[in-house]
C-alpha positions as CSV (number, residue, x, y, z in Angstrom):
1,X,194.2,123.4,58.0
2,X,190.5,125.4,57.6
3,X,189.7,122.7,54.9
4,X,190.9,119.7,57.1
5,X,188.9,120.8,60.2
6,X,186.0,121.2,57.8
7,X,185.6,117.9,56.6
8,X,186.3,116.6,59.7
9,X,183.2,118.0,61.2
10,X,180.4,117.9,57.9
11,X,182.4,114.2,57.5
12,X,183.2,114.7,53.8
13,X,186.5,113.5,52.5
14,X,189.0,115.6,51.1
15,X,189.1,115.1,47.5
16,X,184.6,115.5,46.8
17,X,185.6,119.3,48.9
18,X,188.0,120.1,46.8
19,X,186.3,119.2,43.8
20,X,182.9,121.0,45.2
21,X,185.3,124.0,45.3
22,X,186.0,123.5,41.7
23,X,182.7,123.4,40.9
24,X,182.4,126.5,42.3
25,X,184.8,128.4,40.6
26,X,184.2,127.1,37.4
27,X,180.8,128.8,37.4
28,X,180.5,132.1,36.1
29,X,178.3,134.8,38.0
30,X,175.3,135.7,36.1
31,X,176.3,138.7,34.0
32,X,174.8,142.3,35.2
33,X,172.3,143.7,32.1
34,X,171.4,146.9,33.4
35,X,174.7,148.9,32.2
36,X,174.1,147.3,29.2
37,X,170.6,148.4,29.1
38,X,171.8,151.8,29.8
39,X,174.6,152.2,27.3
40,X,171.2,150.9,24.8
41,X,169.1,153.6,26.0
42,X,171.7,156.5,25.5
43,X,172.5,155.4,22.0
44,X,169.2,154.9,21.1
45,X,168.3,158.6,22.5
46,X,171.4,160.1,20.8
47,X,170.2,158.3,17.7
48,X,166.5,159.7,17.7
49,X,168.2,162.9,18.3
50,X,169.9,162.9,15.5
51,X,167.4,162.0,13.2
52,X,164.8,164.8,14.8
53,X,167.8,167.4,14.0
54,X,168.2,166.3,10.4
55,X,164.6,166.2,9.9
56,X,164.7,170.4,11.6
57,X,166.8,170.9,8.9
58,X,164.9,169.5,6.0
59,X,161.6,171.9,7.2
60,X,163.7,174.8,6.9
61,X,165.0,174.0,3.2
62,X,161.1,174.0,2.5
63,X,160.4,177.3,5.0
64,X,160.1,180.7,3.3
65,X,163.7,182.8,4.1
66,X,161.5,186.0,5.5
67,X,160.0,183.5,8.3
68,X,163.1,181.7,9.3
69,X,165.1,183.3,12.6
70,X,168.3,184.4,12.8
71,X,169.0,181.0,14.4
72,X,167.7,179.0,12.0
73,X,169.6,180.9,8.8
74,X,172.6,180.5,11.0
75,X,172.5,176.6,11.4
76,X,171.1,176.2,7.5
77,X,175.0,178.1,6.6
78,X,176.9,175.9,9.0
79,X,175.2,173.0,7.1
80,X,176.2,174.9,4.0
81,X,179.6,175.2,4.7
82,X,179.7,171.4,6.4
83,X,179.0,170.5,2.7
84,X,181.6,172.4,1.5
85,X,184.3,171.0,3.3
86,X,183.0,167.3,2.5
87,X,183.3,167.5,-0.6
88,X,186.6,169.6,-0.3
89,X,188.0,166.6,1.0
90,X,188.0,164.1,-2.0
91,X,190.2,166.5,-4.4
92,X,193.1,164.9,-4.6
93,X,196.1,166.2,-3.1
94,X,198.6,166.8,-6.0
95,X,201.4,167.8,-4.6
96,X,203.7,167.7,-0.9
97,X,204.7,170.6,0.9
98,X,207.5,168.6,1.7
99,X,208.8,168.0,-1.9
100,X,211.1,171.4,-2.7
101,X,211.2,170.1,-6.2
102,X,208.1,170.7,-6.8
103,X,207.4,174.3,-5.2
104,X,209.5,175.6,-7.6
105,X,208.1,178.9,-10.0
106,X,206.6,176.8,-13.0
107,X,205.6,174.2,-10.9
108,X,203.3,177.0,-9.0
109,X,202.2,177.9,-12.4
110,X,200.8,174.6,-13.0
111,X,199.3,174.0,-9.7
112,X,197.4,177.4,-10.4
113,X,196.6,176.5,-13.8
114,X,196.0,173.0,-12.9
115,X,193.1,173.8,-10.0
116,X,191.6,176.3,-12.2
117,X,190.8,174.1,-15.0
118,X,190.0,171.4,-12.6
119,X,186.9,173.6,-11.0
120,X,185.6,174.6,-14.1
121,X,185.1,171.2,-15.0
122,X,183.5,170.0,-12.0
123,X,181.0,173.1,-11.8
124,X,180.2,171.7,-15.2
125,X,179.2,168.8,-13.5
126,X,178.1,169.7,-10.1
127,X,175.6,172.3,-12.0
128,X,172.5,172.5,-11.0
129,X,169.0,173.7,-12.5
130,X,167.5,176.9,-11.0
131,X,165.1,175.0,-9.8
132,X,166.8,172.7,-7.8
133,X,168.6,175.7,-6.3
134,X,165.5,177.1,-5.5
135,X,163.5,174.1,-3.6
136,X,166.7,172.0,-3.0
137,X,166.5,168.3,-2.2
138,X,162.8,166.4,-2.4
139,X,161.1,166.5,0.9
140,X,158.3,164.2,1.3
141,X,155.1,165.4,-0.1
142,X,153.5,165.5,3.8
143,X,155.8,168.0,4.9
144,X,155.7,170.3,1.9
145,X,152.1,170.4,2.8
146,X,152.9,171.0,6.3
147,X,155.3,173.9,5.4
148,X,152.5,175.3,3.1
149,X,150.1,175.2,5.9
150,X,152.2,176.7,8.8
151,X,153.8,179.5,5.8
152,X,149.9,180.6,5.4
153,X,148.8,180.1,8.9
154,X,148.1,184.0,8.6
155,X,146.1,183.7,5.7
156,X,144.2,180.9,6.4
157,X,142.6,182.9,9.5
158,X,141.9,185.7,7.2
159,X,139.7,183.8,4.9
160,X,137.5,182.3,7.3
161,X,137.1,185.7,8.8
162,X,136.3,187.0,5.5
163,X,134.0,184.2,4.7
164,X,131.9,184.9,8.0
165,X,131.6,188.7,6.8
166,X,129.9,187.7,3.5
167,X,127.8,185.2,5.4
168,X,126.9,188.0,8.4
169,X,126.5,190.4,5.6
170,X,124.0,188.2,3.8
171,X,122.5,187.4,6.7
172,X,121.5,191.1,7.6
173,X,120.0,191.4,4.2
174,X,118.0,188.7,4.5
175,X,116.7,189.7,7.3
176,X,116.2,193.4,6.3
177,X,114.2,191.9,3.3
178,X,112.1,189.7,5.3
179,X,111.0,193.0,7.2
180,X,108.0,194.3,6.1
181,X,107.1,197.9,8.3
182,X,110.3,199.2,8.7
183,X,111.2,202.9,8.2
184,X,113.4,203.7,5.4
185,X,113.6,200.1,4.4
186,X,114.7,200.3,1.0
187,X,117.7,202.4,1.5
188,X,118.4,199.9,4.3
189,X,118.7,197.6,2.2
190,X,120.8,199.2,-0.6
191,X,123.5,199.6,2.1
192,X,123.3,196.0,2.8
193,X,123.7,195.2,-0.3
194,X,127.1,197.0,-0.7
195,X,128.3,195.9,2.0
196,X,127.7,191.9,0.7
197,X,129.2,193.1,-2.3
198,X,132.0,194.8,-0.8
199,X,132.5,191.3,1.3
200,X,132.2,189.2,-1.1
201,X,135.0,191.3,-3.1
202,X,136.9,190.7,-0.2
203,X,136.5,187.1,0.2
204,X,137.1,187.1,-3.4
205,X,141.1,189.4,-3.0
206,X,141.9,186.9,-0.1
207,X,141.4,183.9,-1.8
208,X,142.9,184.8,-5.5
209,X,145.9,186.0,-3.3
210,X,146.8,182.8,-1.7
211,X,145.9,180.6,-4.6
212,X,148.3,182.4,-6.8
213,X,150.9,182.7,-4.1
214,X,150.7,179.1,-3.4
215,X,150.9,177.8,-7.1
216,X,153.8,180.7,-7.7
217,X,155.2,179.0,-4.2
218,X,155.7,175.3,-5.8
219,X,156.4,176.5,-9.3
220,X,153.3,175.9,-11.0
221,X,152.9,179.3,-12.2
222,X,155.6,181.8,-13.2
223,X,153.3,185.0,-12.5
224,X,154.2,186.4,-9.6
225,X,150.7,187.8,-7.4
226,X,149.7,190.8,-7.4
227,X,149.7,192.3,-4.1
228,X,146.4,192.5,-1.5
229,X,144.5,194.7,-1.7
230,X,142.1,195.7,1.4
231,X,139.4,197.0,0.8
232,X,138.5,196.3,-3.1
233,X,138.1,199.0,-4.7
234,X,135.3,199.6,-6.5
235,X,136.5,199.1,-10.1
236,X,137.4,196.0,-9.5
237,X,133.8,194.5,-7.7
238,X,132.5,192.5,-10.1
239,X,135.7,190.8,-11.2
240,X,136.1,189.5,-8.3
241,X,132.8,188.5,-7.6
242,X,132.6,187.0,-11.0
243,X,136.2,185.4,-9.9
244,X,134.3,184.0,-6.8
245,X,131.5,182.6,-8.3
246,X,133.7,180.6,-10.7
247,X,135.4,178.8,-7.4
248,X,132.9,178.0,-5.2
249,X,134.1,174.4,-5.2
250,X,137.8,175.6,-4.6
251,X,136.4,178.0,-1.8
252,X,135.0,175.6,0.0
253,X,137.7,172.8,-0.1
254,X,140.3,175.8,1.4
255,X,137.9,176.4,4.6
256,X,137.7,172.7,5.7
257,X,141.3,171.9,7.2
258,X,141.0,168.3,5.9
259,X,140.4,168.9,2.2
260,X,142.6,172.1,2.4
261,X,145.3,169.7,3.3
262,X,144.3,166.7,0.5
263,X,144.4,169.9,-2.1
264,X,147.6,171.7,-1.3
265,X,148.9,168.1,-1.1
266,X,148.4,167.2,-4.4
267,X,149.2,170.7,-6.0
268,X,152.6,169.5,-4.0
269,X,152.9,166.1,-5.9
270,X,151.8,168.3,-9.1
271,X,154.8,170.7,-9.3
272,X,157.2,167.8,-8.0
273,X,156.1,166.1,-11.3
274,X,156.3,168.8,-12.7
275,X,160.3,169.8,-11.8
276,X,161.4,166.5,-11.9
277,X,160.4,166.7,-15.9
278,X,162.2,170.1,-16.5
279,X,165.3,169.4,-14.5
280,X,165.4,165.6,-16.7
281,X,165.0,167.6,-19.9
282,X,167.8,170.1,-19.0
283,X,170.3,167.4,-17.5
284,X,169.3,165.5,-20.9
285,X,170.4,168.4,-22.7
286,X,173.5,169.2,-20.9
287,X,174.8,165.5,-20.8
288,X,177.6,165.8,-23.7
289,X,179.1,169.1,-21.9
290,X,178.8,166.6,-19.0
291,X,181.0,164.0,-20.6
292,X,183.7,166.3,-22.2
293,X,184.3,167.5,-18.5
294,X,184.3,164.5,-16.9
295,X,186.8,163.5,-19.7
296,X,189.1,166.3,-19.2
297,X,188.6,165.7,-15.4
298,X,190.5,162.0,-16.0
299,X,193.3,163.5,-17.8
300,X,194.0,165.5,-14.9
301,X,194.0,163.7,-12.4
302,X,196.2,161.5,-14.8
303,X,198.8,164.3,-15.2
304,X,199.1,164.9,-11.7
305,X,199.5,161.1,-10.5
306,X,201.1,159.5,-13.9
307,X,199.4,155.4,-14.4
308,X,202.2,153.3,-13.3
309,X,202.1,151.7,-16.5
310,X,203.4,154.8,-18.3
311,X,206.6,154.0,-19.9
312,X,209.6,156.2,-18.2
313,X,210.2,158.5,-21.3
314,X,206.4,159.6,-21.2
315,X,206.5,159.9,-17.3
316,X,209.9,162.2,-17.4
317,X,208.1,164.9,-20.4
318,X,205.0,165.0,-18.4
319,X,206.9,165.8,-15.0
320,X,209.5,167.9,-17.1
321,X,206.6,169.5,-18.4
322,X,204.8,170.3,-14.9
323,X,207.8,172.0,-13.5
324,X,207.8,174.2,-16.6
325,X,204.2,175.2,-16.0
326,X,203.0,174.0,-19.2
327,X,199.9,172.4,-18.3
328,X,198.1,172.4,-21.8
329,X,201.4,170.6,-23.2
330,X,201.4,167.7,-20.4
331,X,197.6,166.7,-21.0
332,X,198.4,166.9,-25.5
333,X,201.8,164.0,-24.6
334,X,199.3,162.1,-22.2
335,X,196.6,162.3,-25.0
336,X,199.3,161.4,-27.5
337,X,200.4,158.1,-25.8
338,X,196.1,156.9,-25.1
339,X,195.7,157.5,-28.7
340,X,198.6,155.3,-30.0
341,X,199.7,151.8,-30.2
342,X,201.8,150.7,-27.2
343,X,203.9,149.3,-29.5
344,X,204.9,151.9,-31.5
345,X,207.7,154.8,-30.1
346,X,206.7,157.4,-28.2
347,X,207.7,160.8,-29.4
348,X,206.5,164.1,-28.4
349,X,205.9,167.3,-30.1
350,X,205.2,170.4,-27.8
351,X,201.9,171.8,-29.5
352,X,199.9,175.1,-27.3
353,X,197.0,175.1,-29.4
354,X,195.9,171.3,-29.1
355,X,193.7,170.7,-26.2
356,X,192.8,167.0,-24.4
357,X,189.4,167.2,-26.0
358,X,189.1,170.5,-28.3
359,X,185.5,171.0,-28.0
360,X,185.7,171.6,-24.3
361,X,186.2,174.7,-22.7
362,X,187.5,174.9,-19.4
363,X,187.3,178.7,-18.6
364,X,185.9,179.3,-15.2
């Protein structure tokens, strides 16, 4: 009745109204962005999170353990055991609580004997070179030297200091020398000249201290240093002013904060050269105790989930076997059928001292 009176007064007929309100509803209202724009925002910042957390945690594998917070040690042994239960995850499960079959005595004793040997031969392979437990995983070479930097904030102040006492010191001596009427002027000037001695043995301590530290730091040199010693004594003077004058060039590449940074930079790139070659020589080496455990790691996990192509009479020894605890025998009748012709009969003779591969070890 609304629409009739309607196109009664504009003077439209029935049929164009109601396809006008067609029209109408046909078109869709333009579609709201903003939540979506939102919901964008809020990932993205949850995102960037994330990745400034992870990074966190890579500057602390690289920090020196005296310097990090309780905090910090705390978070780098929940990321520690995070690991742990990752990789916990891909053993294979071998057995169900819910099969009372299998829980029986020997069957224990092969599930004991069976994870034993099992994580021997994967700390065979997961092994890892001393020095890879020491620095852990590559950081990049800019935040090594940023590490370096903030670890020796300390001693960084300490040699400028120590530099503007030898060049104070040689200042007053100049002076003193430059003098000509002044009483006592030549013991004056003895003093002055200990003490820019005694300065420059300083400058000389500080600077052999954190070169040494630094190179023992990144592994380029196996000595550890020798701890400071404030004030030099006086045995040791000339060495280290002899030690001094041989690194002028290094001394003044420390002070500026733009070459320090290009040098402790490239002693970085140095020693990551450098453990990259020792840990490939010792992997190299290592590689056929590598393969016999990730051999014996395969006959494992085939004795605890039998190929379904194993024929039935090899399937019942092996399980047969595993309920008896007799672990050793179950890998020698699954070696025994890989090592014959499909063809030919299976038979199987219980032997203890026969191993899946008999150079390999698998003690613990």
């Amino acid at each position: 009745m609304l629409i009739g009176s309607f196109t009664r007064l504009t003077k439209v007929r029935m049929k164009e109204f109601r396809l006008l309100l067609e029209k109408e509803a046909a078109i869709h209202a333009a579609t709201d962005l903003r939540p979506i724009a939102r919901r964008l925002k809020r990932s993205d910042l949850r995102r960037q999170q994330r990745i400034s957390v992870t990074q966190a945690e890579q500057d602390l594998l690289w920090t020196e353990p005296s310097l990090l917070s309780e905090q910090q040690k705390q978070r780098l042994a929940e990321r520690a055991r995070a690991e742990v239960k990752a990789i916990q995850k891909h053993l294979p499960s071998i057995a169900s609580p819910l099969d009372t079959e299998k829980l029986s005595e020997g069957f224990q004793i092969y599930l004991k004997d069976w994870k034993r040997e099992m994580q021997a031969a994967r700390a065979v392979l997961n092994a890892r070179h001393p020095l890879e437990k020491r620095y852990g995983p590559e950081s990049p070479l800019d935040i090594q030297t940023h590490c370096i930097i903030l670890m020796m904030q300390d001693g960084w102040k300490r040699l400028r200091n120590a530099n503007h006492a030898v060049l104070q010191a040689r200042k007053n001596l100049n002076d003193l020398k430059a003098q000509q009427w002044v009483f006592s002027r030549q013991r004056k000037i003895s003093e002055a000249e200990k003490q820019l001695q005694q300065a420059l043995a300083q400058l000389a301590e500080i600077l052999r201290y954190m070169v040494e530290f630094i190179l023992y730091h990144l592994g380029l040199s196996s000595r550890k240093p020798a701890p400071l010693q404030i004030p030099v004594p006086m045995e040791q003077d000339m060495s280290r002013q002899q030690y001094l004058e041989n690194r002028q060039e290094l001394l003044q590449t420390l002070l500026s904060e733009r070459t320090r940074r290009d040098w402790i930079k490239d002693r970085c790139r140095e020693a990551e050269q450098q453990r990259a070659r020792l840990i490939e020589i010792w992997h190299n080496e290592r590689q056929p105790e590598k393969d016999r455990a990730e051999a014996h790691i395969a006959a494992l996990l085939d004795v605890a989930r039998p190929p379904k192509a194993l024929p039935d009479t090899v399937r019942n020894t092996i399980r047969d076997l595993k309920k008896k605890g007799q672990l050793r025998e179950a890998l020698d009748a699954m070696a025994a059928f890989n090592e014959r012709d499909a063809t030919a009969p299976v038979s199987y003779t219980p032997n203890r001292s026969r191993l899946i591969n008999p150079q390999y070890n698998p003690e613990p």
